[in-house]
C-alpha positions in Angstrom: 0.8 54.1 172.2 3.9 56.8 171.8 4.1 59.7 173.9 3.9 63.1 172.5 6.9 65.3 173.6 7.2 69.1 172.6 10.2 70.4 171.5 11.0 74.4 171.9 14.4 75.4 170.4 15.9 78.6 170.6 18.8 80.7 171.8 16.8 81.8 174.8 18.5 85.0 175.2 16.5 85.8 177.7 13.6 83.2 177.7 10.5 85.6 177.9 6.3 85.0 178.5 5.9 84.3 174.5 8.2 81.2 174.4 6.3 80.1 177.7 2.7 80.8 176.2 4.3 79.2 172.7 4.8 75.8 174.6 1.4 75.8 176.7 -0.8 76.7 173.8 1.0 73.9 171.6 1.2 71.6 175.0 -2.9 72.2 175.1 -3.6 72.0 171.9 -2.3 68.8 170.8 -2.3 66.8 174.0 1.1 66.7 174.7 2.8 64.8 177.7 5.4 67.6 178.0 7.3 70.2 176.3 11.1 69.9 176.2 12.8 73.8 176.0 16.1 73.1 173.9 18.9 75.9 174.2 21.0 75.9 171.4 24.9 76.7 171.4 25.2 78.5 167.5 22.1 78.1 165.9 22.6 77.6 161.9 20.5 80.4 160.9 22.1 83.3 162.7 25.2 84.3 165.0 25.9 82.7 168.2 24.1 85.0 170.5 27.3 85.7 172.6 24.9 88.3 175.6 25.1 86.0 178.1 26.9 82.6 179.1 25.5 79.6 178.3 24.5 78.6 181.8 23.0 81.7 182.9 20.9 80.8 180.1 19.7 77.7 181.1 19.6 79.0 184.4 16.9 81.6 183.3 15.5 79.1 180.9 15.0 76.6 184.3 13.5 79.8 186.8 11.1 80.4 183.7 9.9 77.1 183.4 10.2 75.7 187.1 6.0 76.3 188.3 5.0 74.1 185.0 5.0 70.6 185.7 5.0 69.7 181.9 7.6 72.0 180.8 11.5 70.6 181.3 15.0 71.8 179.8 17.2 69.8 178.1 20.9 71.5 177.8 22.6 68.4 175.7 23.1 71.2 172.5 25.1 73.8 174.6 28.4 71.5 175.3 28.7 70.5 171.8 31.0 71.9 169.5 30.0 73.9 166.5 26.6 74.5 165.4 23.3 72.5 166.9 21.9 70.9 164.3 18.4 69.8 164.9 18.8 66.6 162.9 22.1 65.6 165.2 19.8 66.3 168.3 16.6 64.6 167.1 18.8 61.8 166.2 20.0 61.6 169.8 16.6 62.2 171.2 14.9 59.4 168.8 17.3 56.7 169.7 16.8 57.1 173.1 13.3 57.2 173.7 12.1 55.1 170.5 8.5 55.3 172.2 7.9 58.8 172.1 6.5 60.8 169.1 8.7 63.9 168.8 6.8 67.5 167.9 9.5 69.7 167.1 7.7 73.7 168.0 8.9 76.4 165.0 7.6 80.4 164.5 6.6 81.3 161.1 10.1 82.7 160.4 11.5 79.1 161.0 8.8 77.1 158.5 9.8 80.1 156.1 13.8 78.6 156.1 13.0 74.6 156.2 14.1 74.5 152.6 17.9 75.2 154.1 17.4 73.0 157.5 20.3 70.7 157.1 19.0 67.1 156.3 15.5 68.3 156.5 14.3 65.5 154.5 16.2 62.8 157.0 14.3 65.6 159.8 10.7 64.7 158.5 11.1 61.0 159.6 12.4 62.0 163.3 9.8 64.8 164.1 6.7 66.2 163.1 7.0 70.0 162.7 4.7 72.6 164.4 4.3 75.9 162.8 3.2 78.6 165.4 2.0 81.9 164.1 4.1 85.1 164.0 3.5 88.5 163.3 4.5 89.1 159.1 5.8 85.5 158.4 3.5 83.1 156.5 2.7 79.2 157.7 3.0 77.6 154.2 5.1 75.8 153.4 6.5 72.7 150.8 6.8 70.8 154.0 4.5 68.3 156.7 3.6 71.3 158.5 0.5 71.0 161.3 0.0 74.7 162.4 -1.1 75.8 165.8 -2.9 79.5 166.2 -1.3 80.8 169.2 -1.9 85.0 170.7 0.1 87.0 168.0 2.3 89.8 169.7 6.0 91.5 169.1 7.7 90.8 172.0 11.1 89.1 171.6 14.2 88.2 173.6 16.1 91.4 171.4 13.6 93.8 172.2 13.8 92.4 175.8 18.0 92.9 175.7 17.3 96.9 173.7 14.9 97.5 176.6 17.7 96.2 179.1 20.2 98.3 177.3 17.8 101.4 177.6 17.7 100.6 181.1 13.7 100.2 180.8 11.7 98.1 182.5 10.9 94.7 181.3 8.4 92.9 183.9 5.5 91.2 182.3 8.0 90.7 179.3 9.9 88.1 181.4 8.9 85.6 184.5 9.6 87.4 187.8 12.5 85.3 188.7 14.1 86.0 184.9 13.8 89.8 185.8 15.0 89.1 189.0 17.9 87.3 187.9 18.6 89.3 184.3 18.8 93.0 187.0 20.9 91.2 189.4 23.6 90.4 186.8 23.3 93.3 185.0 22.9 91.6 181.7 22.0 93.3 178.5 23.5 96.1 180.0 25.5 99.0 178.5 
């Protein structure tokens, strides 16, 4: 029998309590062994986020994750060059560990742009895509798509960096440690 791994991509810009609950729901839900949070270096479907260096990144990405023992971070995306193509990684990540059943973890925004996912169709055979709710994108897709209800809410890592910027506070939006960390290096700062 194949384990079941999660797989969280993102920019993590700062990782916040949504990508945490994101995992745990989906972790719950469909019996996985564990959740594997993936920072990405330029993600194909927008800018390189470019606020803060790639290893305070994973550092925050670690501090938010360190109290779950089912949740890990896997940086192998951030010291390649160009953009971080899910199928490269998948690839990777299938060759590796050929007894594991990947479950690659996507918001509603994400199922919306599978159509332009380079080598999506190649994709399908690596991973089996999980469509997590989000507020004003739809779940349907052309797609394998199994959907997972998890608590609907706005808060993401930009309105985390504009409430930084604002100099507002931002606990509960962020681990402790993360809020910790993001005020003792100033980040998102003006």
């Amino acid at each position: 029998m194949t384990e079941k791994i999660g797989i969280l991509g993102g920019t993590f810009d700062p990782p916040h309590i949504i990508h945490l609950i994101i995992a745990n729901e989906v972790y719950a839900q469909l019996g996985l062994k564990k959740v594997i949070f993936l920072p990405n270096k330029v993600p194909p479907h927008k800018k390189e986020s470019g606020f803060v260096e790639a290893k305070d990144r994973v550092h925050m990405l670690e501090l938010a994750t360190a109290s779950n023992p089912h949740f890990e971070v896997d940086a192998r995306e951030l010291s390649r060059e160009g953009k971080s193509y899910t199928f490269d990684t998948m690839l990777e990540m299938t060759k590796e560990k050929p007894d594991q059943s990947f479950y690659f973890i996507i918001g509603g925004d994400m199922v919306e742009y599978l159509p332009k996912w380079y080598r999506i169709e190649e994709l399908l055979q690596l991973v089996t895509f999980v469509g997590v709710n989000r507020p004003a994108y739809s779940l349907n897709s052309e797609y394998p798509v199994l959907n997972v209800t998890v608590p609907e809410t706005d808060i993401s890592s930009s309105l985390i960096r504009e409430k930084c910027w604002k100099k507002s506070p931002i606990d509960y939006y962020v681990p402790e440690k993360v809020a910790a960390y993001i005020k003792e290096h100033h980040f998102y700062e003006p």
